[in-house]
C-alpha positions as CSV (number, residue, x, y, z in Angstrom):
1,X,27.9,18.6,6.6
2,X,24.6,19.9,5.8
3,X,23.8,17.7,3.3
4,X,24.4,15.1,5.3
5,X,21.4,15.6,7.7
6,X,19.3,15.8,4.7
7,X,19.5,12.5,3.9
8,X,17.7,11.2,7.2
9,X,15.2,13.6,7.0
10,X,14.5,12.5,3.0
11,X,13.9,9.2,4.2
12,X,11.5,10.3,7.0
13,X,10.0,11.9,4.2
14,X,9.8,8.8,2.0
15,X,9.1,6.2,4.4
16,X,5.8,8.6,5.7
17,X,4.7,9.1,1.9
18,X,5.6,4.7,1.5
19,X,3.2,4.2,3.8
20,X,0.6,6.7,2.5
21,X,0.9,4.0,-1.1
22,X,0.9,0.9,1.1
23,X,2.1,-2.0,2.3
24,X,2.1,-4.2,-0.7
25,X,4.2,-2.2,-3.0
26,X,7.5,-4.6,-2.0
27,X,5.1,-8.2,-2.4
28,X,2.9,-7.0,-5.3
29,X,5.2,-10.1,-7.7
30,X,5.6,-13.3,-6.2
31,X,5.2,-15.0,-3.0
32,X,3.7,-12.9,-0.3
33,X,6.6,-13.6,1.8
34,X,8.9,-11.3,0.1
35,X,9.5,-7.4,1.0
36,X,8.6,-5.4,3.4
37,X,5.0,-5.3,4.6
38,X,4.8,-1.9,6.2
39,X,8.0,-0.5,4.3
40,X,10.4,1.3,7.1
41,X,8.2,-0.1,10.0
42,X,8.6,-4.2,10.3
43,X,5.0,-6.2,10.7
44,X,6.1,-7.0,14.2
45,X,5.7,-3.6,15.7
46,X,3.6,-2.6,13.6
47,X,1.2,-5.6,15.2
48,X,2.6,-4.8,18.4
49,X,1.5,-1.2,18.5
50,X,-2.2,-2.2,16.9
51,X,-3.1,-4.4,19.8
52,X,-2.5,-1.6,22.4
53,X,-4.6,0.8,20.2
54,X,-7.3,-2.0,20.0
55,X,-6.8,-2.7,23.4
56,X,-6.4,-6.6,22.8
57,X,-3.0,-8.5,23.9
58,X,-0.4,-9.5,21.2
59,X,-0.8,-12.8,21.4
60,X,-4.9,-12.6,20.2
61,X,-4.1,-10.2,17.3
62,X,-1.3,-12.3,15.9
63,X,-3.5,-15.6,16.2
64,X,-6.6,-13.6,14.5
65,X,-4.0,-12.3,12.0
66,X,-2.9,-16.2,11.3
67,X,-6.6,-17.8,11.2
68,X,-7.3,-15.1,8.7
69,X,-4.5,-16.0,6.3
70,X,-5.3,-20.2,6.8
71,X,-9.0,-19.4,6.1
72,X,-7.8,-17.4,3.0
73,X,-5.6,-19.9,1.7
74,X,-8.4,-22.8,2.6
75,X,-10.5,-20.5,0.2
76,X,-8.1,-20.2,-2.6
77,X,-8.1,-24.4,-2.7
78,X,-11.7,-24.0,-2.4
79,X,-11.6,-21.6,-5.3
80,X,-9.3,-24.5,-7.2
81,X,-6.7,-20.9,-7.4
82,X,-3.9,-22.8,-6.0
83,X,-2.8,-26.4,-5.7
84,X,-2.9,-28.1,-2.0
85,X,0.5,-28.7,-1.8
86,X,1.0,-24.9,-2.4
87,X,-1.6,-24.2,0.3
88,X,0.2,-26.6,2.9
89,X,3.4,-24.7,2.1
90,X,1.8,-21.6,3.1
91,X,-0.3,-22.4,6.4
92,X,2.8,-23.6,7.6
93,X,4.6,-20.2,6.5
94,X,1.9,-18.6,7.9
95,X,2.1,-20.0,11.3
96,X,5.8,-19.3,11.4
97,X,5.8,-16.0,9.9
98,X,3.9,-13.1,11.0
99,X,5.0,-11.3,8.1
100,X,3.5,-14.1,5.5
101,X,0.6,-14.6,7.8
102,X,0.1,-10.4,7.7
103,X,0.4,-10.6,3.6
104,X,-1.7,-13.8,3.4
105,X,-5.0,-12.5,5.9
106,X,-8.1,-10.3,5.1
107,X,-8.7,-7.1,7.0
108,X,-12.7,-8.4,7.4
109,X,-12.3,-12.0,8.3
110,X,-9.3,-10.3,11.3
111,X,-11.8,-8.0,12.6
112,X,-14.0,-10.7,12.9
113,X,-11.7,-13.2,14.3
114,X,-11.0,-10.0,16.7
115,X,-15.0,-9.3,17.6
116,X,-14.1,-5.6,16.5
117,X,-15.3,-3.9,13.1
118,X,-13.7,-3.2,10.2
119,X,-13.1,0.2,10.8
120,X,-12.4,-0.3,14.5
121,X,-9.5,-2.2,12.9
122,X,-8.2,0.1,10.2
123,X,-8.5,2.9,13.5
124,X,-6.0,0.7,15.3
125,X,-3.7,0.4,12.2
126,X,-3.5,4.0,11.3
127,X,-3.2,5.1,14.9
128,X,-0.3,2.3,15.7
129,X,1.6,3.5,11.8
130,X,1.4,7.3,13.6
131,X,2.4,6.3,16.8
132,X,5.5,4.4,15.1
133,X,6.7,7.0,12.9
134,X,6.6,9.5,15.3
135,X,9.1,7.6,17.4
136,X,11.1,7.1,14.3
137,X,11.0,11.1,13.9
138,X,12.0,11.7,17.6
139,X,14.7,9.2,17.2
140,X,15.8,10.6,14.5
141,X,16.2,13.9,16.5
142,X,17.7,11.9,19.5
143,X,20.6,11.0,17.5
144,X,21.1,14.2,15.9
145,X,20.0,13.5,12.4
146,X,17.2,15.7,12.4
147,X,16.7,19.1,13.8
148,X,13.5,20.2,16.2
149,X,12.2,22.3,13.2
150,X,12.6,19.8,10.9
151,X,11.1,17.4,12.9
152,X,8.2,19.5,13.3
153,X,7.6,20.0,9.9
154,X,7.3,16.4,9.4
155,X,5.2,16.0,12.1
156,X,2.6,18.8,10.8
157,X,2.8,16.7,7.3
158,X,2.4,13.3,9.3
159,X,-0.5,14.7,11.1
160,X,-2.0,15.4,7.7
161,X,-1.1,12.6,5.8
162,X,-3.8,9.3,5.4
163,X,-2.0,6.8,6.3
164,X,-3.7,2.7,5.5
165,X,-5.6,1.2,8.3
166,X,-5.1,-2.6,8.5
167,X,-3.9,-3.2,4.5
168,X,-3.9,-0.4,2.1
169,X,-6.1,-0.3,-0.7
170,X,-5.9,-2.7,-3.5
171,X,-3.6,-4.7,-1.2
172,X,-5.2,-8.3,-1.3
173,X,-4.2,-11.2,0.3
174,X,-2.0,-12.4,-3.3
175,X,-4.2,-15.2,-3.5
176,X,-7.1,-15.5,-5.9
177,X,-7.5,-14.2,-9.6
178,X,-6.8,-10.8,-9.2
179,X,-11.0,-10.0,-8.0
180,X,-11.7,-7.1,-4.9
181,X,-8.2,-5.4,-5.6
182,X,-6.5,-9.2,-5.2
183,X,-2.9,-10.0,-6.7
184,X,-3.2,-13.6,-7.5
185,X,0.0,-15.9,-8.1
186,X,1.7,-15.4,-11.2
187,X,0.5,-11.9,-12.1
Protein backbone atom coordinates (compact mmCIF):
# COMPACT_ATOMS: atom_id res chain seq x y z
CA UNK A 1 0.00 0.00 0.00
CA UNK A 2 2.85 2.06 0.49
CA UNK A 3 3.78 2.49 -2.78
CA UNK A 4 0.81 3.64 -3.58
CA UNK A 5 1.06 6.94 -1.64
CA UNK A 6 4.21 7.45 -3.38
CA UNK A 7 2.87 8.10 -6.47
CA UNK A 8 0.97 11.42 -5.40
CA UNK A 9 3.65 12.65 -3.67
CA UNK A 10 6.09 11.96 -7.00
CA UNK A 11 3.80 14.06 -8.84
CA UNK A 12 3.88 16.88 -6.25
CA UNK A 13 7.33 16.53 -6.77
CA UNK A 14 7.28 16.79 -10.55
CA UNK A 15 4.59 19.26 -11.04
CA UNK A 16 6.84 21.76 -8.34
CA UNK A 17 10.08 20.97 -10.41
CA UNK A 18 7.60 21.54 -14.04
CA UNK A 19 7.05 24.68 -12.94
CA UNK A 20 10.64 25.45 -11.87
CA UNK A 21 11.38 24.72 -16.20
CA UNK A 22 8.25 26.57 -17.29
CA UNK A 23 5.27 26.99 -18.70
CA UNK A 24 6.06 26.55 -22.28
CA UNK A 25 7.57 23.15 -22.24
CA UNK A 26 3.88 21.48 -23.46
CA UNK A 27 3.45 24.57 -26.50
CA UNK A 28 7.12 24.87 -27.38
CA UNK A 29 5.85 23.00 -31.37
CA UNK A 30 2.96 24.32 -32.89
CA UNK A 31 0.12 26.51 -32.19
CA UNK A 32 0.23 28.27 -28.83
CA UNK A 33 -2.98 26.82 -28.01
CA UNK A 34 -1.81 23.44 -27.31
CA UNK A 35 -0.66 22.00 -23.70
CA UNK A 36 -0.67 23.11 -20.66
CA UNK A 37 0.48 26.66 -19.82
CA UNK A 38 1.33 26.32 -16.14
CA UNK A 39 1.66 22.39 -16.32
CA UNK A 40 -0.45 20.87 -13.17
CA UNK A 41 -2.01 24.35 -12.37
CA UNK A 42 -4.61 25.57 -15.36
CA UNK A 43 -4.04 29.35 -16.64
CA UNK A 44 -7.35 30.12 -15.06
CA UNK A 45 -6.29 29.96 -11.52
CA UNK A 46 -3.29 30.58 -12.05
CA UNK A 47 -4.67 34.22 -13.38
CA UNK A 48 -7.06 34.14 -10.71
CA UNK A 49 -4.63 33.90 -7.91
CA UNK A 50 -2.17 36.68 -9.62
CA UNK A 51 -4.74 39.40 -9.51
CA UNK A 52 -5.31 39.02 -5.71
CA UNK A 53 -1.43 39.13 -5.31
CA UNK A 54 -1.38 42.30 -7.55
CA UNK A 55 -4.27 43.51 -5.95
CA UNK A 56 -6.18 44.18 -9.37
CA UNK A 57 -9.77 42.35 -10.08
CA UNK A 58 -9.83 39.41 -12.58
CA UNK A 59 -11.60 40.90 -15.03
CA UNK A 60 -8.54 43.81 -15.60
CA UNK A 61 -5.72 41.15 -15.60
CA UNK A 62 -7.44 38.87 -18.17
CA UNK A 63 -8.25 42.05 -20.50
CA UNK A 64 -4.39 43.21 -20.01
CA UNK A 65 -3.45 39.56 -20.63
CA UNK A 66 -5.67 39.64 -24.07
CA UNK A 67 -4.55 43.33 -25.35
CA UNK A 68 -1.05 41.95 -24.86
CA UNK A 69 -1.46 38.92 -27.09
CA UNK A 70 -3.59 41.17 -30.01
CA UNK A 71 -0.76 43.78 -29.83
CA UNK A 72 1.73 40.89 -30.21
CA UNK A 73 0.09 39.23 -32.98
CA UNK A 74 -0.58 43.00 -34.68
CA UNK A 75 3.38 43.04 -34.42
CA UNK A 76 4.01 39.75 -35.97
CA UNK A 77 1.90 41.08 -39.27
CA UNK A 78 3.78 44.15 -38.74
CA UNK A 79 6.93 42.05 -38.78
CA UNK A 80 5.42 40.35 -42.18
CA UNK A 81 6.09 36.82 -39.51
CA UNK A 82 2.69 35.60 -40.13
CA UNK A 83 -0.02 36.03 -42.67
CA UNK A 84 -3.33 38.20 -41.63
CA UNK A 85 -5.55 35.62 -42.05
CA UNK A 86 -3.36 33.62 -39.45
CA UNK A 87 -3.42 36.71 -37.18
CA UNK A 88 -7.37 37.12 -37.36
CA UNK A 89 -7.51 33.43 -36.41
CA UNK A 90 -5.61 34.13 -33.43
CA UNK A 91 -7.13 37.50 -31.92
CA UNK A 92 -10.22 35.75 -32.10
CA UNK A 93 -8.57 32.64 -30.14
CA UNK A 94 -7.26 35.03 -28.04
CA UNK A 95 -10.38 36.67 -26.93
CA UNK A 96 -12.00 33.34 -26.35
CA UNK A 97 -9.23 31.66 -24.77
CA UNK A 98 -7.32 32.76 -21.81
CA UNK A 99 -5.07 30.06 -22.28
CA UNK A 100 -4.09 31.23 -26.10
CA UNK A 101 -4.31 34.73 -25.03
CA UNK A 102 -1.72 33.72 -21.79
CA UNK A 103 0.70 31.82 -24.57
CA UNK A 104 0.18 34.59 -27.24
CA UNK A 105 0.96 38.06 -24.60
CA UNK A 106 4.38 39.58 -23.39
CA UNK A 107 5.15 39.85 -19.72
CA UNK A 108 6.27 43.87 -20.50
CA UNK A 109 3.52 45.02 -22.77
CA UNK A 110 0.89 43.13 -19.51
CA UNK A 111 2.62 44.99 -16.89
CA UNK A 112 2.14 47.97 -18.78
CA UNK A 113 -1.37 47.41 -19.80
CA UNK A 114 -1.54 46.71 -15.83
CA UNK A 115 0.34 50.24 -14.72
CA UNK A 116 2.52 47.82 -12.59
CA UNK A 117 6.32 46.89 -13.43
CA UNK A 118 7.77 44.14 -14.74
CA UNK A 119 8.83 42.72 -11.70
CA UNK A 120 5.86 43.81 -9.69
CA UNK A 121 4.28 41.27 -12.23
CA UNK A 122 6.58 38.31 -12.15
CA UNK A 123 6.09 38.98 -7.85
CA UNK A 124 2.51 38.33 -8.43
CA UNK A 125 3.14 35.24 -10.62
CA UNK A 126 5.56 33.52 -8.35
CA UNK A 127 3.59 34.37 -5.25
CA UNK A 128 0.08 33.11 -6.94
CA UNK A 129 2.29 29.53 -8.43
CA UNK A 130 3.25 29.18 -4.38
CA UNK A 131 0.00 29.99 -3.15
CA UNK A 132 -1.55 27.26 -5.67
CA UNK A 133 0.79 24.49 -5.05
CA UNK A 134 0.60 24.72 -1.59
CA UNK A 135 -3.18 24.07 -1.68
CA UNK A 136 -2.44 21.23 -4.05
CA UNK A 137 0.03 19.85 -1.27
CA UNK A 138 -2.57 20.31 1.59
CA UNK A 139 -5.11 18.72 -0.58
CA UNK A 140 -3.23 16.22 -1.23
CA UNK A 141 -2.93 15.54 2.63
CA UNK A 142 -6.79 16.20 2.97
CA UNK A 143 -7.50 13.24 0.99
CA UNK A 144 -4.94 11.08 2.51
CA UNK A 145 -2.43 10.82 -0.33
CA UNK A 146 0.27 12.48 1.37
CA UNK A 147 1.37 12.32 4.95
CA UNK A 148 2.07 15.67 7.25
CA UNK A 149 5.88 14.84 7.03
CA UNK A 150 5.82 14.39 3.66
CA UNK A 151 4.08 17.29 3.02
CA UNK A 152 6.38 19.19 4.90
CA UNK A 153 9.25 18.20 3.13
CA UNK A 154 7.76 19.45 0.03
CA UNK A 155 6.94 22.47 1.35
CA UNK A 156 10.63 23.17 2.75
CA UNK A 157 11.73 22.28 -1.10
CA UNK A 158 8.79 24.55 -2.47
CA UNK A 159 9.83 27.30 -0.22
CA UNK A 160 13.22 26.94 -1.88
CA UNK A 161 12.48 26.35 -5.22
CA UNK A 162 12.47 29.58 -7.99
CA UNK A 163 9.54 29.25 -9.43
CA UNK A 164 8.76 31.71 -13.10
CA UNK A 165 7.12 35.01 -12.52
CA UNK A 166 4.68 35.94 -15.32
CA UNK A 167 6.38 33.46 -18.29
CA UNK A 168 9.44 31.54 -17.65
CA UNK A 169 12.49 32.21 -19.31
CA UNK A 170 12.95 31.71 -22.93
CA UNK A 171 9.13 31.34 -23.12
CA UNK A 172 8.12 33.88 -25.88
CA UNK A 173 4.96 34.60 -27.11
CA UNK A 174 5.45 31.69 -30.33
CA UNK A 175 5.28 34.38 -32.64
CA UNK A 176 8.21 36.00 -34.41
CA UNK A 177 11.60 34.41 -35.77
CA UNK A 178 12.78 32.87 -32.87
CA UNK A 179 14.63 36.58 -31.52
CA UNK A 180 14.52 37.49 -27.21
CA UNK A 181 14.02 33.68 -26.38
CA UNK A 182 10.82 33.69 -29.07
CA UNK A 183 9.50 30.27 -30.59
CA UNK A 184 8.25 31.42 -33.93
CA UNK A 185 5.74 29.21 -36.10
CA UNK A 186 7.10 26.30 -37.63
CA UNK A 187 10.26 25.78 -35.52
Amino acid sequence: MKSFRKVPLLAVISLAALLTVGVGAASAHGRPDQGLGARGIGISPLVTQSAKELGVTRAELKEAIVDSAIASVDQAVEDEDIEADEADELKADAGDNLRVAYRLSRTRTVASNLGVSTAKLNSGFRAARKTLLLAKIDRAVANGDLTEEEAAGLKERLADAKLPGYKAAGCGSGLGNGSSGERGFGH
